[in-house]
Each structure stands twice: as structure tokens, then as C-alpha cells.
C-alpha positions as a LaTeX table, in Angstrom:
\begin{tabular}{lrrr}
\hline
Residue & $x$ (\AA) & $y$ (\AA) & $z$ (\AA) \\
\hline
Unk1 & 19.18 & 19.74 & 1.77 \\
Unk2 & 17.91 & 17.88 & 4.78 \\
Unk3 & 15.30 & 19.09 & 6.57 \\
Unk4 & 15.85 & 20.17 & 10.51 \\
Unk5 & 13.05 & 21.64 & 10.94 \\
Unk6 & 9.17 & 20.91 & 10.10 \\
Unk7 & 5.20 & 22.58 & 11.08 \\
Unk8 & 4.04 & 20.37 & 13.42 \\
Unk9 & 1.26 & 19.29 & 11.62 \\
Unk10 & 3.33 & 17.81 & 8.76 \\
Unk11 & 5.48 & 16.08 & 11.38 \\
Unk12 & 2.61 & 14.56 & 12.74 \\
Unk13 & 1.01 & 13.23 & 9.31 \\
Unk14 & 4.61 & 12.00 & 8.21 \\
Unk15 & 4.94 & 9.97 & 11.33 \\
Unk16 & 1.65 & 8.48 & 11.29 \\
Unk17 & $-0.98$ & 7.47 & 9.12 \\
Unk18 & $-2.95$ & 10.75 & 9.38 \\
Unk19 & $-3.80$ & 13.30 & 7.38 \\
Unk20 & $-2.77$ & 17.00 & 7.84 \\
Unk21 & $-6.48$ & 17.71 & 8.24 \\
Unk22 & $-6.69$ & 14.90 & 11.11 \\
Unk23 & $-3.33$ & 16.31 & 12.50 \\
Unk24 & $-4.83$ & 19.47 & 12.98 \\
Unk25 & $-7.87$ & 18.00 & 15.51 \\
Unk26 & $-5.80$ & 16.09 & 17.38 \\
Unk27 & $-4.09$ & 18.70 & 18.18 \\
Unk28 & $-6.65$ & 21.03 & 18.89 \\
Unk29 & $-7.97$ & 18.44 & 21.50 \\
Unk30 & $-4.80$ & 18.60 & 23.17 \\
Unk31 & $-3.64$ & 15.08 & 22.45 \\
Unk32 & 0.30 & 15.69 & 21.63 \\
Unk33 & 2.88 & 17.31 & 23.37 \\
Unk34 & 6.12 & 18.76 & 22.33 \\
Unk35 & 8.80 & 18.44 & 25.10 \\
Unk36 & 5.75 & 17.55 & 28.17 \\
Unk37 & 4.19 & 20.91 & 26.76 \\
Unk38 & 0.80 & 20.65 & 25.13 \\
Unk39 & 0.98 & 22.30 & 21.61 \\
Unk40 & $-2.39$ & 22.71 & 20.06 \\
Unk41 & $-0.75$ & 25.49 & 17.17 \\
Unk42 & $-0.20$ & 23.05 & 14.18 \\
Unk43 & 2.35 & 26.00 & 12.77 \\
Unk44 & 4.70 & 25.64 & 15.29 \\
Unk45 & 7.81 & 24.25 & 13.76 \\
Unk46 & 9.51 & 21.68 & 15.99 \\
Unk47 & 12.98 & 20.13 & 15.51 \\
Unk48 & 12.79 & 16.89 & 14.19 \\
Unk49 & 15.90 & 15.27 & 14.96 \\
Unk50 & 15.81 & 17.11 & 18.95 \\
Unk51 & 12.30 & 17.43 & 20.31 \\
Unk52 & 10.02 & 15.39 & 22.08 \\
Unk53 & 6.93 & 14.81 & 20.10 \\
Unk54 & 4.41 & 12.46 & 21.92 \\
Unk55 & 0.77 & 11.57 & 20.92 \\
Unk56 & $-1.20$ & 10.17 & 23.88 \\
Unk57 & 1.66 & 8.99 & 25.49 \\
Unk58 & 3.24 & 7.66 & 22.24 \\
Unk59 & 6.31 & 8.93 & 20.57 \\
Unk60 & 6.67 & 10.42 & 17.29 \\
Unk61 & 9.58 & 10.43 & 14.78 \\
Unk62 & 9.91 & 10.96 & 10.75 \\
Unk63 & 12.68 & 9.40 & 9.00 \\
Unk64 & 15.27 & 11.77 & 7.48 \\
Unk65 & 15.93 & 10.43 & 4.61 \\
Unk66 & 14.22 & 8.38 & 2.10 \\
Unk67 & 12.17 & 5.45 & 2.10 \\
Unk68 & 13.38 & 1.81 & 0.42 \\
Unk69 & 11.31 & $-0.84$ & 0.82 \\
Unk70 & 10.75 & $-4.56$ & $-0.68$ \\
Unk71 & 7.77 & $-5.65$ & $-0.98$ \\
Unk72 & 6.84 & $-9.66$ & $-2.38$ \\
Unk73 & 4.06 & $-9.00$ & $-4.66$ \\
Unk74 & 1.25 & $-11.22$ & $-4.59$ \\
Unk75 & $-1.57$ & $-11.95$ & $-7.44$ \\
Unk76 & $-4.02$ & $-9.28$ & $-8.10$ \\
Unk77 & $-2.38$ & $-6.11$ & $-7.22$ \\
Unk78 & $-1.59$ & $-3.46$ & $-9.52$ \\
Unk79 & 1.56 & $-1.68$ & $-10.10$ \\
Unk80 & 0.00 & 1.85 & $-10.25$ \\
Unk81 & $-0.67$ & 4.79 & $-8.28$ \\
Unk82 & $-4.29$ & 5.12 & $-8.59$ \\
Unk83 & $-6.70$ & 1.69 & $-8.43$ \\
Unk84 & $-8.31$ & 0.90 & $-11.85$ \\
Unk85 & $-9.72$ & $-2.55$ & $-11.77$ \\
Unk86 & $-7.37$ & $-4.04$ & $-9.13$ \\
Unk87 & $-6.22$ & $-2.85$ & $-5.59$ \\
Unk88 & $-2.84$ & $-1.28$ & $-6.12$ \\
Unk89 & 0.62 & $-2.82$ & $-4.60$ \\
Unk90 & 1.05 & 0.28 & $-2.17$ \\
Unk91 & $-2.20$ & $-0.76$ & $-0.27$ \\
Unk92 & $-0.09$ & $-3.66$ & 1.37 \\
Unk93 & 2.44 & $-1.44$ & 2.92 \\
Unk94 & 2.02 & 0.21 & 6.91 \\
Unk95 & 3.61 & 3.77 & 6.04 \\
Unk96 & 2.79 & 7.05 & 6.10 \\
Unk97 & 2.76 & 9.18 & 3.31 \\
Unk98 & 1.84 & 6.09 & 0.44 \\
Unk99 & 1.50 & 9.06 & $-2.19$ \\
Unk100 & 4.94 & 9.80 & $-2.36$ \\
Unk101 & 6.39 & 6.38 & $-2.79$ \\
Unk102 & 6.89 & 5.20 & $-6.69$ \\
Unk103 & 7.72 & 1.30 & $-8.21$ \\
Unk104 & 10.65 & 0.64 & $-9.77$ \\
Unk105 & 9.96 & $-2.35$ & $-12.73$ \\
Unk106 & 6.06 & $-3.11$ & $-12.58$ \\
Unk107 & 5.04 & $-6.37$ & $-12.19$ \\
Unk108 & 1.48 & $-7.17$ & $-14.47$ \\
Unk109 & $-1.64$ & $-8.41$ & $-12.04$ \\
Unk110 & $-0.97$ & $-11.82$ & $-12.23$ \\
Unk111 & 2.93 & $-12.07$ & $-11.86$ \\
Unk112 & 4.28 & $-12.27$ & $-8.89$ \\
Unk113 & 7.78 & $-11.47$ & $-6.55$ \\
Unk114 & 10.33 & $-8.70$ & $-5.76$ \\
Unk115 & 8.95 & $-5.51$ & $-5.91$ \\
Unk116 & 11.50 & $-1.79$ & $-5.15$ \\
Unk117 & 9.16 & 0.54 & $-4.00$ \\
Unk118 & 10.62 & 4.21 & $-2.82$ \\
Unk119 & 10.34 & 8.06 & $-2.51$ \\
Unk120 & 13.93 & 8.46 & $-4.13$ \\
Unk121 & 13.82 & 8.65 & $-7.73$ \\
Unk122 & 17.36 & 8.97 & $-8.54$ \\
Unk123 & 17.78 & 5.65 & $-6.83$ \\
Unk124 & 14.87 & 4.29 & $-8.67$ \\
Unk125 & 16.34 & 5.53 & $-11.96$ \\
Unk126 & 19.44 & 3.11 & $-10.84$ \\
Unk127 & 17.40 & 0.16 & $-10.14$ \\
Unk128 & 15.56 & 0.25 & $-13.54$ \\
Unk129 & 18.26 & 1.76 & $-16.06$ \\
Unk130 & 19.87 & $-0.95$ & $-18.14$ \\
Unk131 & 23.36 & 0.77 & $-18.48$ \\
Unk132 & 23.18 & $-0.02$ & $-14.20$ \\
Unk133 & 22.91 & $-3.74$ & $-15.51$ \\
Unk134 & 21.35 & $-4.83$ & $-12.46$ \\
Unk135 & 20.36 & $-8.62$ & $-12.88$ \\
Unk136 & 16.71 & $-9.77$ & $-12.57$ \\
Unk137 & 15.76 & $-13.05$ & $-12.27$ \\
Unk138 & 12.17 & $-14.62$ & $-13.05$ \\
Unk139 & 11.05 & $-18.05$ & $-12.33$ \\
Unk140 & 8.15 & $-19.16$ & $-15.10$ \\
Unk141 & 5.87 & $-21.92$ & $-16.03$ \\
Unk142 & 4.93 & $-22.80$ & $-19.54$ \\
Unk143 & 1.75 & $-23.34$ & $-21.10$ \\
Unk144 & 3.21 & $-26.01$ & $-23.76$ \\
Unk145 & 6.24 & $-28.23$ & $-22.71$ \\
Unk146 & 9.78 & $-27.99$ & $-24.77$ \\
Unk147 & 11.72 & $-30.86$ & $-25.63$ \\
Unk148 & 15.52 & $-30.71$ & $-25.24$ \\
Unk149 & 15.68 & $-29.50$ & $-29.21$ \\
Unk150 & 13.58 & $-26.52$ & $-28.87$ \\
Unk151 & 15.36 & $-25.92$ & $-25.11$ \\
Unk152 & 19.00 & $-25.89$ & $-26.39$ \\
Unk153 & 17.33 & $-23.55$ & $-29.50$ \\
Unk154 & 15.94 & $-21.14$ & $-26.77$ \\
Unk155 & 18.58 & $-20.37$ & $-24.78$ \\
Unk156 & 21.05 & $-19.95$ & $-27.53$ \\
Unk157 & 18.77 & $-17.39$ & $-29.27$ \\
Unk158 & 18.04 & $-15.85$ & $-25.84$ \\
Unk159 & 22.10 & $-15.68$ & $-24.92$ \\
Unk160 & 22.35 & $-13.88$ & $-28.58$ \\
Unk161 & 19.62 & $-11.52$ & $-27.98$ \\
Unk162 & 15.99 & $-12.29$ & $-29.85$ \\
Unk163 & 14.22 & $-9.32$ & $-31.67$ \\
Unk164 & 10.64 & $-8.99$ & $-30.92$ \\
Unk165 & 7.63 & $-8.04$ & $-32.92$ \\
Unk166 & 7.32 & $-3.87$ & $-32.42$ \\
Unk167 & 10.80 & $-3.68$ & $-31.36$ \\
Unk168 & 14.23 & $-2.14$ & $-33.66$ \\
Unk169 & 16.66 & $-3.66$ & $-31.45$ \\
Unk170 & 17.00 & $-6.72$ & $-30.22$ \\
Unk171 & 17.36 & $-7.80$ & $-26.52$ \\
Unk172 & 20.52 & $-7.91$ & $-24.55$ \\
Unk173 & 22.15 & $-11.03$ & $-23.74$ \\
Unk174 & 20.27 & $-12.61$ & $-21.31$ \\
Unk175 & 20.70 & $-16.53$ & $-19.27$ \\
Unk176 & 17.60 & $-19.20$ & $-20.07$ \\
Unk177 & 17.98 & $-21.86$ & $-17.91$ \\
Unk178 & 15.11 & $-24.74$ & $-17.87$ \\
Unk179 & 14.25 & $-26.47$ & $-15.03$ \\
Unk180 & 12.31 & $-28.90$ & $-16.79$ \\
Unk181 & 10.28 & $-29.27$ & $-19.99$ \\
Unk182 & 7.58 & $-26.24$ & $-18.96$ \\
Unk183 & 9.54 & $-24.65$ & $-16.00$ \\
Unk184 & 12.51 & $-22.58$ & $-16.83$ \\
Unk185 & 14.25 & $-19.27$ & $-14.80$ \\
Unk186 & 15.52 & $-16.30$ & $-17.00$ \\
Unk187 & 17.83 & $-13.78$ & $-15.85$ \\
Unk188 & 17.36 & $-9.91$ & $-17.76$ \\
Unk189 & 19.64 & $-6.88$ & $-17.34$ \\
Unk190 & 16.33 & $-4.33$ & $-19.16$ \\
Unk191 & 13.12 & $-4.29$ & $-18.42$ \\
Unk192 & 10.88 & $-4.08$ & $-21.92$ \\
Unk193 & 7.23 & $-3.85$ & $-21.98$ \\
Unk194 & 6.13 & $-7.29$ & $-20.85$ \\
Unk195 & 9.24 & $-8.97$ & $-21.87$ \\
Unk196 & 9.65 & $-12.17$ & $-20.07$ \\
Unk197 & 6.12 & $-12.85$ & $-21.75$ \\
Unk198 & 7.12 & $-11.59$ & $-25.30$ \\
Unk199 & 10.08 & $-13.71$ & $-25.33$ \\
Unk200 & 8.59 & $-16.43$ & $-24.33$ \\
Unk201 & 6.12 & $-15.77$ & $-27.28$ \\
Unk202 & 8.63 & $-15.69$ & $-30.19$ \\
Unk203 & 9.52 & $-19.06$ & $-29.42$ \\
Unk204 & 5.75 & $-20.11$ & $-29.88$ \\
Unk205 & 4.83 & $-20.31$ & $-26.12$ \\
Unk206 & 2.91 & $-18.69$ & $-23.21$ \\
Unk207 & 4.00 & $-17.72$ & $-19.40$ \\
Unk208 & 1.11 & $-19.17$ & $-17.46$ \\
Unk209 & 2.80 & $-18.56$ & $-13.96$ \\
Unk210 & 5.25 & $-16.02$ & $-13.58$ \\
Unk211 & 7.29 & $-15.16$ & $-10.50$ \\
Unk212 & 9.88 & $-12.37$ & $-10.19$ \\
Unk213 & 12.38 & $-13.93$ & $-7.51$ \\
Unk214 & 15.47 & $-11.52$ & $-7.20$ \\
Unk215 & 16.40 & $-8.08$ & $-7.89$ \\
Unk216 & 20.17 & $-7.29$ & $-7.75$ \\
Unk217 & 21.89 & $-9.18$ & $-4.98$ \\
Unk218 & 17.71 & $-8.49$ & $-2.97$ \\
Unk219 & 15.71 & $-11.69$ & $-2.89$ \\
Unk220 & 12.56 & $-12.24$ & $-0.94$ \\
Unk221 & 14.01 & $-14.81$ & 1.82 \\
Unk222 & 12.02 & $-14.78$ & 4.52 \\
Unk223 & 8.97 & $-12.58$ & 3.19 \\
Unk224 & 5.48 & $-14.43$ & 2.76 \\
Unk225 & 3.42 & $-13.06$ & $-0.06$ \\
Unk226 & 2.22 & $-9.47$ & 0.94 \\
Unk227 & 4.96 & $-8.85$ & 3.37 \\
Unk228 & 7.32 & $-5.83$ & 2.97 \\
Unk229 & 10.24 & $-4.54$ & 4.86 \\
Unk230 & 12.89 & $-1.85$ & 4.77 \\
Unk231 & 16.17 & $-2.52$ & 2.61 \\
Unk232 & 19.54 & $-2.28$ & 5.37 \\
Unk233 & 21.78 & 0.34 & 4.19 \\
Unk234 & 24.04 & $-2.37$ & 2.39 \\
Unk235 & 21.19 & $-3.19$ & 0.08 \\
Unk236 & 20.68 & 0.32 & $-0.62$ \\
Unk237 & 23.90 & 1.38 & $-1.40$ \\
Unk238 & 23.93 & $-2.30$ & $-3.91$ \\
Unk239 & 22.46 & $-0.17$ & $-6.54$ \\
\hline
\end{tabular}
């Protein structure tokens, strides 16, 4: 159901970075105005998509539908919604409302890259399901080169799908390509528990450096690291 109409105090704090608590004194010193009227009743209900909401001269306006954003992770962020030892990846984005937004396909601390971040969770589901089969590809650097042997060995097994230790099925299918003897990009269709990492360990090796540089058809052109944007419509409707 879409919303038409909303307390004016919840408009405010979804349109800005406020809180409804800081809503509420703005208003009651007369700072916003709902179509040129000064409105210091936070329970009013206004019309979202209609009325005139201005704060000191500024106007107001809450999406009506849901947020999709990208986001190019950088080192030292966590994917989670409360800070633990690390800042947390939502700290980098300028929207209201942060506590409603969730992560589709965590990145660890140190990996970096493409990062779907949104308040929609069946869309979410769609992005991380593996019956979607939505490509992912990761760029990585190896702690211990390969020679062209154990290279051609690799991305046979990996094209086969590989069983790893704690696992009862093995991976899907997946595309190893090496770049060079300790940089190689892997494109996934799942998402396992660390498994770019744990693949790379059944062949005897460790990711050092590990970049995620596409989700879907979404890469991160233009975006420095710790820049976000909105996905178009086009990209939305992709997955």
C-alpha cells in the first residue's frame, strides 16, 4: 500500500537527517511551514505527494518508494548493522533513515567493491538467492604464485564445482580466470560463507587482496572508494 499521507513529524525525520525528537523542536520554534502556513503540531498529517513542506526556506520531500543504493566499499568497514570493532558500511551513506536500510552479500573488513544496500527485502532476497543466478565477479591477489599446471588444475575443478571442508554439497559451476601467476578474477552465482577465500584455500592458497568488482549487469564505474549513489530504475528492475 503506498502511503499518501504521513504525521508531520515523520515526514520531516524521513526527509532529513533528524530525529523525530529533533523534528518535534523545530517545529515548535516555528521553523517549517506547510503550504506558507507555520505548523508547529507535529500530528498534523500532511500529503506527501501534494503539500508544500519547507524548513527555513528549504523544501522537503520523502521518496515513495524504496531505497536502492550502490555503494563501493572501502577497507575497514563492516557489513553490519550495529559497530563492533569497525565503523559499519552504512556510516558512508547521506540518507535519512540508515536503520531501515539492510546489505545484500557482506563483504569481510578487508575486501573491498560493490556493495546493494536497500530498505526492500524482497528485492534483496533477489539479489542474494542463487536460484536468481545473478553473476558476481571478484578480482583477487594471491599470497603464493601458480604456475600454468596448478592454473589449468584450478579452473577445471572450479568450472566442476569444488567441495569445501564443512560443506555437503559442492559449489556451483563457477569461471576462474587468471590474470597472471597470483592475480586471477572469479565469477560466482551463490554466495557461501567466505567463499572466494575458502576456495581459494582448497587449492593450498590465500586471498591477500580481494575486490568485489560487479554485481549483476551493476559495476562501480565512476564511484571512488566510499562513494554511493542511487541505482536508475533499469538497474533495479535487472534483478
Amino acid at each position: 500500500m503506498v502511503v499518501k499521507r504521513m504525521r508531520l513529524d515523520k515526514f520531516i525525520s524521513k526527509s532529513t537527517e533528524l530525529s523525530r525528537k529533533e523534528s518535534k523542536k523545530i517545529l515548535h520554534a516555528g521553523e517549517v511551514t506547510v503550504n506558507d502556513q507555520v505548523i508547529k503540531d507535529p500530528g498534523v498529517h500532511v500529503d506527501i505527494a501534494n503539500d508544500d513542506v519547507m524548513w527555513v526556506g528549504e523544501p522537503l520531500s520523502v521518496a515513495t518508494g524504496n531505497r536502492y543504493i550502490l555503494l563501493h566499499k572501502p577497507e575497514g568497514f563492516e557489513c553490519t548493522l550495529k559497530a563492533k570493532e569497525y565503523p559499519i558500511v552504512t556510516e558512508l551513506i547521506a540518507v535519512p533513515e540508515l536503520g531501515s536500510l539492510r546489505i545484500a552479500g557482506r563483504l569481510d573488513v578487508d575486501t573491498t567493491g560493490a556493495l546493494l544496500i536497500s530498505d526492500d527485502g524482497k528485492w534483496l532476497h533477489r539479489v542474494t538467492s542463487p536460484k536468481h543466478e545473478h553473476a558476481k565477479i571478484y578480482e583477487l591477489t594471491l599470497a603464493d604464485a601458480m604456475d600454468s599446471e596448478a592454473q589449468a588444475n584450478a579452473v577445471k575443478e572450479v568450472a566442476e564445482g569444488i567441495l569445501l571442508e564443512g560443506d555437503h554439497e559442492e559449489t556451483k559451476p563457477a569461471t576462474l580466470e587468471f590474470i597472471d601467476e597470483t592475480h586471477a578474477r572469479l565469477t560466482l552465482e551463490q554466495g557461501k560463507y567466505h567463499q572466494v577465500k575458502r576456495m581459494m584455500g582448497y587449492f593450498g592458497n590465500k586471498v591477500i587482496e580481494l575486490h568485489r568488482a560487479s554485481i549483476g549487469h551493476i559495476d562501480l564505474e565512476g564511484l571512488e572508494k566510499g562513494d554511493s549513489r542511487f541505482l536508475t530504475p533499469q538497474e533495479v528492475e535487472q534483478f
